[in-house]
VEXDREN-2710 file (C-alpha; in Angstrom, 1 decimal):
% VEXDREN-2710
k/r/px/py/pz
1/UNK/101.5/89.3/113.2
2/UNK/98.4/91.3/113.8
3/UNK/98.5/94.1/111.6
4/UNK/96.1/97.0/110.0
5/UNK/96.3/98.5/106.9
6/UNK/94.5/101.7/106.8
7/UNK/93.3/102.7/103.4
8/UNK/92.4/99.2/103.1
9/UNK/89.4/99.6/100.3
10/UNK/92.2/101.2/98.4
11/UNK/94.2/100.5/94.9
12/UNK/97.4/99.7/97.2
13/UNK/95.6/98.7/100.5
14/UNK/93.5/95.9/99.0
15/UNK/96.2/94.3/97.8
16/UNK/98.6/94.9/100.5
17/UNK/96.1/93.1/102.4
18/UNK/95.6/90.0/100.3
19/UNK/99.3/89.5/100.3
20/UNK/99.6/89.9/103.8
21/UNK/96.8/87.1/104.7
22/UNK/98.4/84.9/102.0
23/UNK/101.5/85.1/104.6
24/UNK/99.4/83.7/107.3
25/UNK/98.8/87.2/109.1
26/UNK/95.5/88.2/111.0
27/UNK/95.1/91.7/109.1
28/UNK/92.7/94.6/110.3
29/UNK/91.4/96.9/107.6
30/UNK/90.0/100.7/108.2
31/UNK/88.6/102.8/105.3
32/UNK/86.4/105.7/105.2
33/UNK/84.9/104.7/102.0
34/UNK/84.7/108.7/100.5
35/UNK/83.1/109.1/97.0
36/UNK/86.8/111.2/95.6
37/UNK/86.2/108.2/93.1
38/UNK/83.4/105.4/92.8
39/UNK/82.9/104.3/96.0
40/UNK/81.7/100.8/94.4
41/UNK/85.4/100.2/93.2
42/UNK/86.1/100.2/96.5
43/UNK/83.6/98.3/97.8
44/UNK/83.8/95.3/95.2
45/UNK/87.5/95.3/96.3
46/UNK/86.6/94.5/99.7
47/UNK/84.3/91.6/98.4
48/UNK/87.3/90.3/96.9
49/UNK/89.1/89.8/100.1
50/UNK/88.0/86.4/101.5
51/UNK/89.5/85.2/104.5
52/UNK/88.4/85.0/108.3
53/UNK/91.9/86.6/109.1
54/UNK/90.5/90.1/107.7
55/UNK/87.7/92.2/110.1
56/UNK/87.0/95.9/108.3
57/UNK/85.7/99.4/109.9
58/UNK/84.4/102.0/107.7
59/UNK/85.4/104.6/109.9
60/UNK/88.1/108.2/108.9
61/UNK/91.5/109.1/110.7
62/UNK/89.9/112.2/111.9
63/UNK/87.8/109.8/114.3
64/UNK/89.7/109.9/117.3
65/UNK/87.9/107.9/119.4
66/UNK/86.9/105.3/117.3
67/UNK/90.3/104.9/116.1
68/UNK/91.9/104.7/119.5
69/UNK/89.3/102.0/120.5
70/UNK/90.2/100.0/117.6
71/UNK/93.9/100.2/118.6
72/UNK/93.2/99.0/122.1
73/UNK/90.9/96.0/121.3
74/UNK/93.2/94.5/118.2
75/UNK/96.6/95.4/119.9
76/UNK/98.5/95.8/116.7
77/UNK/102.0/94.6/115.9
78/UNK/102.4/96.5/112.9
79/UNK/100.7/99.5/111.3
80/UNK/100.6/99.9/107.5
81/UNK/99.2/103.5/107.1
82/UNK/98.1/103.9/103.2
83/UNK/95.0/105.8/104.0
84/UNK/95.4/109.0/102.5
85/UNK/93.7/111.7/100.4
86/UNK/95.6/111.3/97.0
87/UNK/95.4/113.6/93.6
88/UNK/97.4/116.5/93.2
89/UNK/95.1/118.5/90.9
90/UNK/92.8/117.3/93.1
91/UNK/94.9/119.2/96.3
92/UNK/94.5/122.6/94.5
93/UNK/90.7/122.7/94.5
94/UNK/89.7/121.1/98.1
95/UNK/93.0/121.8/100.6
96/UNK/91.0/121.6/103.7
97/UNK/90.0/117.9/102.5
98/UNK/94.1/117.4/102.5
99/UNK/95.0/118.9/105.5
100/UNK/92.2/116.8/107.5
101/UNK/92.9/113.2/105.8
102/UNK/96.8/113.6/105.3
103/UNK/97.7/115.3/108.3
104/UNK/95.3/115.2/111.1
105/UNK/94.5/112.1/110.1
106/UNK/98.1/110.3/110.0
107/UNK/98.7/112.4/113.8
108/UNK/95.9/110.3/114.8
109/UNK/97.8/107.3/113.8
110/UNK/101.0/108.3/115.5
111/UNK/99.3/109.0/118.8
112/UNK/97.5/106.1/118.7
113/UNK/100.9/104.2/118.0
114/UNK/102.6/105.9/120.5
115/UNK/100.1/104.6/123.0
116/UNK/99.6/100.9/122.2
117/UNK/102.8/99.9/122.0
118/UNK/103.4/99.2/118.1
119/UNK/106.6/97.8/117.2
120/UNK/106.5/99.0/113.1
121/UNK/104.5/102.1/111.3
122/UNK/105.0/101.7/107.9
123/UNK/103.4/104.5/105.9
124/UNK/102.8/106.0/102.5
125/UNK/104.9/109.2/101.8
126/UNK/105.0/110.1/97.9
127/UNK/107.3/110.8/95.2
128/UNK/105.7/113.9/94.9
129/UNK/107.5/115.7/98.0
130/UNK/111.0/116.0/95.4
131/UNK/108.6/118.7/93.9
132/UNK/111.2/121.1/92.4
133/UNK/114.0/119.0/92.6
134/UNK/116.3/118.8/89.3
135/UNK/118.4/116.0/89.9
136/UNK/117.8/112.9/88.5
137/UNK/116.9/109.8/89.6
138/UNK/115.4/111.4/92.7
139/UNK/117.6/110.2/95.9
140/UNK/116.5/109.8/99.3
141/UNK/119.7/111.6/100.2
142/UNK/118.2/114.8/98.5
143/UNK/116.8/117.9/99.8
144/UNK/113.4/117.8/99.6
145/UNK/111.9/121.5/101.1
146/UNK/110.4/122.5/98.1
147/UNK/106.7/121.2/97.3
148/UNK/105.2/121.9/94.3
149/UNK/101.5/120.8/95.5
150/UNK/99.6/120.8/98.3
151/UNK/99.3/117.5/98.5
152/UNK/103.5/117.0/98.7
153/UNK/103.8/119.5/101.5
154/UNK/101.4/116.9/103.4
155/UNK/103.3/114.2/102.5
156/UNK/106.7/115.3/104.0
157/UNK/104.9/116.9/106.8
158/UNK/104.3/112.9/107.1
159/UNK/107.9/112.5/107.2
160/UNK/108.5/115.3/109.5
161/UNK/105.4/114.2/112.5
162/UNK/107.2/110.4/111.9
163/UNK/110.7/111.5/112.6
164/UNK/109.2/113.5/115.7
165/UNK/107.6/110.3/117.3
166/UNK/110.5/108.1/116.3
167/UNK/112.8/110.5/118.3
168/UNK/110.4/111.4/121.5
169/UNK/109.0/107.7/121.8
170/UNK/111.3/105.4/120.1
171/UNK/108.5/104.3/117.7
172/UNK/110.1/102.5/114.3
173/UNK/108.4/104.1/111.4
174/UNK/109.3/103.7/108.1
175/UNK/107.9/106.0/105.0
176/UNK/107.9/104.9/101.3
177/UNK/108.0/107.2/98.8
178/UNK/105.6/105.5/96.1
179/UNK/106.4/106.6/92.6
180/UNK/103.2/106.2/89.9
181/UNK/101.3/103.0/91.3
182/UNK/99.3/101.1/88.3
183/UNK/97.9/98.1/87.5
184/UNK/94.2/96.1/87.7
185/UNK/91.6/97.4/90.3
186/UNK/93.9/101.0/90.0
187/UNK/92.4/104.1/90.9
188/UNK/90.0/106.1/88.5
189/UNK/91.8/109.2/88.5
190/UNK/95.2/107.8/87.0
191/UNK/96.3/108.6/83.2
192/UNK/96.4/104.9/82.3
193/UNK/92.3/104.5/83.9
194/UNK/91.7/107.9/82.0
195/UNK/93.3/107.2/79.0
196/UNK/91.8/103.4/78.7
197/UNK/88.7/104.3/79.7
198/UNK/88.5/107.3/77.5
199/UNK/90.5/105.3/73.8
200/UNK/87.5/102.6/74.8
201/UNK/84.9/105.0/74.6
202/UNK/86.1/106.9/71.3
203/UNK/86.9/110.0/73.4
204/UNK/90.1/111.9/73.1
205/UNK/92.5/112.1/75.9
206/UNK/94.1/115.1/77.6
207/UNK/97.8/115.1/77.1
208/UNK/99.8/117.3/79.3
209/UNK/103.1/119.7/78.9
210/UNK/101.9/118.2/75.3
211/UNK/103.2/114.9/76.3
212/UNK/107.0/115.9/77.3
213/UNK/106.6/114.1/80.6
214/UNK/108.1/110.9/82.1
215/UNK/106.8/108.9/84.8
216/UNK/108.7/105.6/86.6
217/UNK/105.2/104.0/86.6
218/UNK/105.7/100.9/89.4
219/UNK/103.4/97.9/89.0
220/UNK/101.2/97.2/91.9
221/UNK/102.7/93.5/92.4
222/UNK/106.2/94.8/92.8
223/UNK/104.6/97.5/95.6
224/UNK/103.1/95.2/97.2
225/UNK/106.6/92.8/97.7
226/UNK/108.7/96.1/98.8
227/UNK/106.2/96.8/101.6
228/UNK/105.9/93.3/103.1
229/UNK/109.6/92.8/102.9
230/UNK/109.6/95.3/105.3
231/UNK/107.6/94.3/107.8
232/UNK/110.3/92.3/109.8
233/UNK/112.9/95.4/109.2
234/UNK/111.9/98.1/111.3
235/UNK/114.4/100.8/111.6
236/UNK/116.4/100.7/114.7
237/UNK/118.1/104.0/116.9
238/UNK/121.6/104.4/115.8
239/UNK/123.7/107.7/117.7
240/UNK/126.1/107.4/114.6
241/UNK/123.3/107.8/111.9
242/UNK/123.4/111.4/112.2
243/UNK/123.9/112.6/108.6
244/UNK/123.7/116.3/107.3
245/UNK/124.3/114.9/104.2
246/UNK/121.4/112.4/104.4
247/UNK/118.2/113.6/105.5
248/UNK/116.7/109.8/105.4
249/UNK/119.3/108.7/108.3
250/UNK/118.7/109.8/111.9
251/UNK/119.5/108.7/115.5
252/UNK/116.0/107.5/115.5
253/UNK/114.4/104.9/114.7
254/UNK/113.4/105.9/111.5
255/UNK/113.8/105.4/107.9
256/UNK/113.2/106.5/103.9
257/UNK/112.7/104.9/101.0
258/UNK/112.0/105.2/97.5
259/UNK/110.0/102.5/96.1
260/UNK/109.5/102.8/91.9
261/UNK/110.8/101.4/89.6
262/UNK/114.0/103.0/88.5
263/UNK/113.3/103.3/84.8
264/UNK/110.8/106.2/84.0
265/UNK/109.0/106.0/80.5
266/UNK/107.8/108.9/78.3
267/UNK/104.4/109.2/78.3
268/UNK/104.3/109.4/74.1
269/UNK/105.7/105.9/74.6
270/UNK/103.0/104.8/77.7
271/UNK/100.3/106.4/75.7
272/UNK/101.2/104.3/72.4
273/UNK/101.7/101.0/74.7
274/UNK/98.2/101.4/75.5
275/UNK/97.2/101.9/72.0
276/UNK/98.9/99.0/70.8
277/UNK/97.1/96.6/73.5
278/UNK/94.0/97.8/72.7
279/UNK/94.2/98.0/68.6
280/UNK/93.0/101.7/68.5
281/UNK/94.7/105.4/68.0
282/UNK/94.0/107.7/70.5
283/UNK/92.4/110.9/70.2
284/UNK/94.4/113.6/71.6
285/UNK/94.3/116.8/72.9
286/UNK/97.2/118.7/74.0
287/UNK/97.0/120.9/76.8
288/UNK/100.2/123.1/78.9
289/UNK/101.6/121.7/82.0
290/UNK/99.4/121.6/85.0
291/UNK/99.6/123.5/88.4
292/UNK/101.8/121.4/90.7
293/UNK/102.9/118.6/88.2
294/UNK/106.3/117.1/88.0
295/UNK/108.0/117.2/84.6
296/UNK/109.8/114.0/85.9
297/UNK/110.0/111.3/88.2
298/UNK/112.6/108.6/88.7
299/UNK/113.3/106.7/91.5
300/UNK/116.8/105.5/93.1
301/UNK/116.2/102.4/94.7
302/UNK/119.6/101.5/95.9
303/UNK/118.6/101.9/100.0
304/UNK/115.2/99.3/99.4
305/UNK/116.8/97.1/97.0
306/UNK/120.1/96.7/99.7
307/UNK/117.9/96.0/102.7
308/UNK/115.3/94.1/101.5
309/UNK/116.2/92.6/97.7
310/UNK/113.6/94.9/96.1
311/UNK/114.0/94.5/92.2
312/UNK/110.7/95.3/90.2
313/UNK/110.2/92.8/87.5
314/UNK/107.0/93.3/85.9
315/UNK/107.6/95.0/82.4
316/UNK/105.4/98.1/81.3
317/UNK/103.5/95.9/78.6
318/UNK/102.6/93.1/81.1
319/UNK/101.6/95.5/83.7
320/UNK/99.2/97.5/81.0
321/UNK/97.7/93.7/79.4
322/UNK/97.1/92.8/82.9
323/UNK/95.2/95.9/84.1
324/UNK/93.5/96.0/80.2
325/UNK/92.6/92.7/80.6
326/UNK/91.0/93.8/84.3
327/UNK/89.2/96.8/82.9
328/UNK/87.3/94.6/80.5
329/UNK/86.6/92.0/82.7
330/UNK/85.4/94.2/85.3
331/UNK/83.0/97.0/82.9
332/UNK/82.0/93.7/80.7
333/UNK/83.7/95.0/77.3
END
């Protein structure tokens, strides 16, 4: 397949792309290559991808133009959009920066669908749109029309534009709700880059809602298997799908999943995992819950792991030993 992966100088996009050239596809990255976090991360990630198969544009989604011309020229089978401004704190400082990347942007990259004839959108939606939600583990079937950030509200108005364009054009698009990504080459901003970083360097770490929080932190490897395994399973248009019940079933070709891994850890336990691997306490501060933070997340899985055998395998120790073992590597400790 010919497929681009937006986002591609990204934590999940660089690896989504290695994986799919290791299946023998011809893969087209885009990145705008912003400075929301060390823009040489992101460039020494795209140094890492070596194959003849992979062509890369720094250009944004807001570039109409120059997104549309790179739609026409590659003629995509597939679109992966990860491309995205992430952060919620982040979202509550510099909205206009959200609307433009997460919204304007990802219109862009429906039009431009809609117009060349792609046969599969797959994009990044977040656990973050169950917001205020207080059932447990967070269902694709649930409600989800209460946002507790900025940055969620974008990400079902994702879900919303896809459904739109599913329904007017009969484009397939499928949107994964990603629950706590980690692992090596992981983003800067994350609490287990923050925390390492910070324990390595003798500083203390900031501890939220004084550490009565859970997260179903997902490993980056068992991400990246759930979102290839799709590519071959677009949703298809189904009159009996209908569902009031079930917001992630529609006439349309379109589809929801949750993609974590179903077991959420407290982060007094994630925090002393990372202790442990490293041989040293932490320093900690404790500080009240933060604007637009989730007390929990935990995902249901049942709809991926049905369609596609999703089963994430890769423990919370190994996951933190491999990115530990990364973060020394990489900043020569």
């Amino acid at each position: 397949m010919k497929i681009l992966v937006t986002g591609a100088a990204g934590f999940i996009g660089f690896f989504v792309s290695k994986k799919l050239l290791d299946l023998g596809h011809k893969v087209t990255g885009i990145d705008n290559l912003n400075d929301y976090y060390d823009v040489e991360l992101k460039n020494n990630r795209l140094k890492n991808i070596h194959s003849d198969n992979f062509n890369f544009f720094n250009i944004d989604l807001v570039d109409a133009p120059s997104l549309n011309s790179i739609f026409l020229n590659k003629k995509f089978d597939c679109v992966i959009n990860l491309a995205a401004q992430a952060g919620v704190r982040y979202s509550l400082e510099n909205p206009h920066t959200y609307i433009n990347s997460n919204i304007v942007g990802f219109s862009n990259i429906l039009e431009a669908c809609r117009h060349n004839n792609v046969k599969h959108l797959i994009y990044a939606s977040s656990s973050s749109v169950y917001g205020m939600n207080k059932s447990v583990p967070f269902s694709v079937k649930d409600n989800v029309d209460h946002p507790a950030s900025l940055y969620a509200a974008t990400k079902k108005s994702n879900e919303l534009l896809a459904h739109s364009y599913s329904h007017l054009y009969n484009i397939p698009t499928t949107g994964l709700r990603f629950f706590t990504v980690y692992g090596p080459w992981g983003r800067p901003d994350m609490a287990y880059f923050l925390f390492t970083k910070a324990i390595l360097e003798g500083n203390p770490i900031k501890v939220f809602n004084k550490g009565d929080m859970k997260r179903d932190f997902t490993y980056i490897d068992d991400i990246v298997f759930g979102i290839t395994s799709l590519l071959d399973k677009p949703a298809k248009s189904d009159q009996n799908l209908n569902s009031p019940s079930n917001p992630s079933l529609s006439s349309a070709p379109y589809a929801l999943y949750n993609i974590g891994n179903n077991n959420p850890v407290e982060l007094g336990k994630f925090i002393e995992t990372i202790e442990d691997i490293l041989g040293i306490e932490a320093k900690k501060e404790y500080y009240e819950m933060q604007p637009g933070d989730m007390k929990e997340t935990f995902a249901d899985i049942d709809e991926l792991s049905n369609l596609t055998g999703y089963k994430p395998s890769t423990s919370l120790r190994d996951g933190l030993e491999n990115f530990i073992d990364w973060y020394k590597d990489y900043y020569s400790i």
